[in-house]
N, C-alpha and C positions, 0 to 999 in steps of 0.2 A: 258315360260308358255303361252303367248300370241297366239301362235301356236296351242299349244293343243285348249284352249279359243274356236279360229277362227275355227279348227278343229271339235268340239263339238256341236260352232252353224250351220253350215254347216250340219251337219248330223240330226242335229234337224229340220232346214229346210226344209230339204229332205222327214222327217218322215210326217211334215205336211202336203207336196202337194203330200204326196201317199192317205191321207186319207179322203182328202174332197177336192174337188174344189169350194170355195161359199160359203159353208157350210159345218160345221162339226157336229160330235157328243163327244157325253162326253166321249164314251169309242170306240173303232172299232164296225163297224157293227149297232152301236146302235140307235136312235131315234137324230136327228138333235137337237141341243144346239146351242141356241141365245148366250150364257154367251160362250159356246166353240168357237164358229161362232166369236161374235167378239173381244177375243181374237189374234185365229188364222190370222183374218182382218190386227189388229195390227201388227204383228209378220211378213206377208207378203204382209207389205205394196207397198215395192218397184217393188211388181209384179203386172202388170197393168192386166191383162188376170185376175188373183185372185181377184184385189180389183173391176174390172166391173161387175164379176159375182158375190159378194158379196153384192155390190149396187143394182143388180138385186134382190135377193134375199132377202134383207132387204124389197125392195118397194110391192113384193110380200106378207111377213105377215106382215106389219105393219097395226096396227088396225085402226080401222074408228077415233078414237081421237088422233091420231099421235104417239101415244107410241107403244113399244110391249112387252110381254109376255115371258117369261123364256120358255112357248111351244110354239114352232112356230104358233101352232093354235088355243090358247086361245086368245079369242076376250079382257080379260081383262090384259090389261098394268100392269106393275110394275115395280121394281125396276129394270128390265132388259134394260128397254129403259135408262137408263142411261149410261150403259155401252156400248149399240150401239151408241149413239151418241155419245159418246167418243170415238167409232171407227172410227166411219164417222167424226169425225171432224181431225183425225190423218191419214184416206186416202186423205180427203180434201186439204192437204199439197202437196201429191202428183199427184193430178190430178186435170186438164181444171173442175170447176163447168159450165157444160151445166145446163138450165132449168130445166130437172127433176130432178137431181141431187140437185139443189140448192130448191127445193120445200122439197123433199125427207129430207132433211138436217136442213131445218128453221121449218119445221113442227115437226120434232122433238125435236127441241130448244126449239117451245114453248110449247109440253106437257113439258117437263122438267120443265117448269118456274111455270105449272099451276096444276102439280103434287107434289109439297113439302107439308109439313107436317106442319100443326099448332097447339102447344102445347095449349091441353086441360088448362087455369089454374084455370077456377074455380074450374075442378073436383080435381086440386093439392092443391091447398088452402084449398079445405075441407077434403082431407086427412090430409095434414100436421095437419090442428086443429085437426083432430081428434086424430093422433098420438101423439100430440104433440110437435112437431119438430119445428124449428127454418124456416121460410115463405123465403130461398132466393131460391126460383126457379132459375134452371140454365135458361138463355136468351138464344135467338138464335134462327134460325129454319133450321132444315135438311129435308133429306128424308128419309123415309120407306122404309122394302121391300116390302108391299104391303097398298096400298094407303087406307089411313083410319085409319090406325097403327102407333105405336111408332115410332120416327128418329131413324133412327142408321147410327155408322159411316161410315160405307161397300158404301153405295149406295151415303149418302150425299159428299166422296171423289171422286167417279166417276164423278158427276154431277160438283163438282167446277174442275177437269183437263178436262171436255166437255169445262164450262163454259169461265176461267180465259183465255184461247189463245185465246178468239175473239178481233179482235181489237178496238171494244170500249166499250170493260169489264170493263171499267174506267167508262163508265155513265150509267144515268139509265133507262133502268129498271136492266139493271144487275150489275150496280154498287153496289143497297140496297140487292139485292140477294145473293151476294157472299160476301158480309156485312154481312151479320145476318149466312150464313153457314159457315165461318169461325168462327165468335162468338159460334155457334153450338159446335163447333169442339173447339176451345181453351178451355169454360166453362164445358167438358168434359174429361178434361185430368187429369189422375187418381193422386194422390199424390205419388204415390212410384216412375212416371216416365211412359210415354207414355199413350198407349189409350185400352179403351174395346170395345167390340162391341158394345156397346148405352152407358149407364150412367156409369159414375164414382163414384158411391156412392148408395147403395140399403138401403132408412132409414140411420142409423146411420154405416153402414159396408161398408168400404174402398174398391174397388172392383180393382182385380190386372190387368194389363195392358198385352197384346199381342202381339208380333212381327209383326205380319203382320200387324193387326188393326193399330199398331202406323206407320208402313212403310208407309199404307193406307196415313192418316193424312199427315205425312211428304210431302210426293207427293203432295196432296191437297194444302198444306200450304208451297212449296218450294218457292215460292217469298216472304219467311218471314224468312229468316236463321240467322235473329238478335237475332228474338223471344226466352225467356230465355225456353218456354216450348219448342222448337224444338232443343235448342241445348240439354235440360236433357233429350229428348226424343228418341235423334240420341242416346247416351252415352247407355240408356234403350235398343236399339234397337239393337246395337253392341251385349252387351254381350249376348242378350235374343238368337237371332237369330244364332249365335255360336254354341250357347250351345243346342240353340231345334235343331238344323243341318236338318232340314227338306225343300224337296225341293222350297216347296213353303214359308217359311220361308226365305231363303236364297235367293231365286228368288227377294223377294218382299224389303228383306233389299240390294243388290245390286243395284237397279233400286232406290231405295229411296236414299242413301250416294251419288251416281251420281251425279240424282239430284241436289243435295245440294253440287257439285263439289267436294265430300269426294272421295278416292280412295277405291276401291270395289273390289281388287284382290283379296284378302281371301274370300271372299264370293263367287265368281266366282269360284274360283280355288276347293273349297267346293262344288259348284252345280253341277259343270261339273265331277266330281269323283261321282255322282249318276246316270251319265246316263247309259240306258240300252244299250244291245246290238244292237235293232233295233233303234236306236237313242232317243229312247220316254225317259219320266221320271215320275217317280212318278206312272207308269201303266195306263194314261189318260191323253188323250189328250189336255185336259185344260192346266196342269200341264207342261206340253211335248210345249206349246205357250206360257204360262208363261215364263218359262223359256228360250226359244229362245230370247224372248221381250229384259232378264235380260243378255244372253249372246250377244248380240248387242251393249251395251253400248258403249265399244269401238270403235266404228265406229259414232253410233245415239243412243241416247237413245228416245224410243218413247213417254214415260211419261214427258220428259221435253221441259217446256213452252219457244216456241221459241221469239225469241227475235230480234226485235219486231215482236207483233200478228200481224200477216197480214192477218186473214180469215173475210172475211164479212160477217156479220149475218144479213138479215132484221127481229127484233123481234115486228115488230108492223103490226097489221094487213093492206090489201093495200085494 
């Protein structure tokens, strides 16, 4: 089945560099995607011509405070710059950091550091009293998808697999950062088993848990495979992912078991029996680099943190 495997991402490869060089969109034909773009980054890392002119293209819209925008040409940042810099730090492995490059790349490290989220708690305190609810705020701090807004787990897992492979992710200032987003991220893990998109509890009601959200986590939290939440969260994420049999469900719990050195052939052998006839999957492109990402493993997985971090980050201003 291997064959088939290498088969499937090969042709998924192919479907990407027919559809975008640099830059892609969410569907053929359509409006350019930051979130599709880097993706796609990831997925054809190993191609130097793709990751120049996607470096180009990043230094192109990134906004005046170092973040960018889900539209290439909204001046205001979000959750998306998290995901690019987790591209850019996954071609950075493959490529010489010249000066622009290494400006391009630390500038976005520090929106990331100076865009997370800080939970409101007086205005929780006065709801609890008001409700009357028992005063444990979850601890922690993540990010948004858009800056001003609630944490949720989507973006705050992108930002620690940016974070966690620099090599002195050990001190600080990014030691206490990826401190309190793990914290974020553990003190939100639902009771039946994995994770939601933000909280794990609305008032008094148990809120259920997601395959991809917990795969999300996983990946964020893969140098913790002791932790008793990530091993009932992998167990969560087996049957969940199975059973929703959707590509990106499947994509995301692959590339997560990995990870976590679990064996990921059923999941694989499941994704790659969804691709279309022109190589894509899922009918978008996203989906269609998702999924190459997850049919790689065998070879590299691009979600996991190499060992040892070897990228150099300057996070303090010169």
């Amino acid at each position: 089945m291997i064959i088939s495997i290498n088969a499937s991402r090969q042709q998924a490869e192919k479907y990407l560099l027919k559809e975008g060089h640099g830059s892609w969109p969410y569907h053929p034909e359509g409006d350019t995607s930051l979130e599709t773009t880097a993706w796609c980054a990831i997925a054809l890392r190993s191609d130097k011509t793709i990751t120049e002119k996607t470096w180009q293209f990043y230094n192109q819209c990134q906004n005046s405070n170092g973040g960018w925008s889900t539209d290439s040409t909204d001046p205001n940042s979000d959750w998306t710059s998290n995901l690019v810099v987790l591209s850019l730090r996954v071609m950075a492995e493959n490529l010489p950091l010249e000066p622009e490059k290494r400006s391009l790349l630390e500038s976005g490290y520090k929106y990331l550091i100076k865009s997370r989220q800080q939970a409101n708690l007086e205005f929780l305190r006065w709801i609890f009293r008001l409700l009357k609810l028992p005063a444990n705020f979850p601890s922690g701090r993540g990010w948004p998808f858009v800056p001003g807004t609630v944490m949720l787990v989507e973006p705050t897992t992108y930002a620690l697999m940016a974070l966690k492979p620099i090599r002195h992710s050990a001190e600080e200032p990014l030691k206490s950062v990826i401190a309190l987003a793990e914290e974020y991220l553990f003190n939100r893990f639902c009771q039946r088993g994995g994770w939601n998109y933000g909280e794990n509890i609305r008032l008094t009601e148990q809120l259920p848990a997601y395959p991809v959200t917990t795969a999300q986590a996983i990946v964020a939290l893969q140098d913790k495979p002791d932790n008793e939440r990530i091993q009932t969260g992998v167990k969560f994420l087996t049957e969940s992912a199975r059973k929703d049999n959707t590509v990106m469900s499947l994509a995301w719990s692959a590339l997560a078991r990995d990870c976590l050195g679990l064996d990921a052939r059923q999941e694989l052998e499941m994704l790659a029996k969804q691709q279309r006839k022109d190589g894509s999957f899922g009918g978008n492109i996203y989906l269609t680099a998702l999924s190459t990402c997850a049919l790689q493993i065998e070879e590299s997985n691009p979600l996991k943190f190499p060992v040892p971090a070897t990228l150099e980050i300057q996070m303090a201003d010169k």
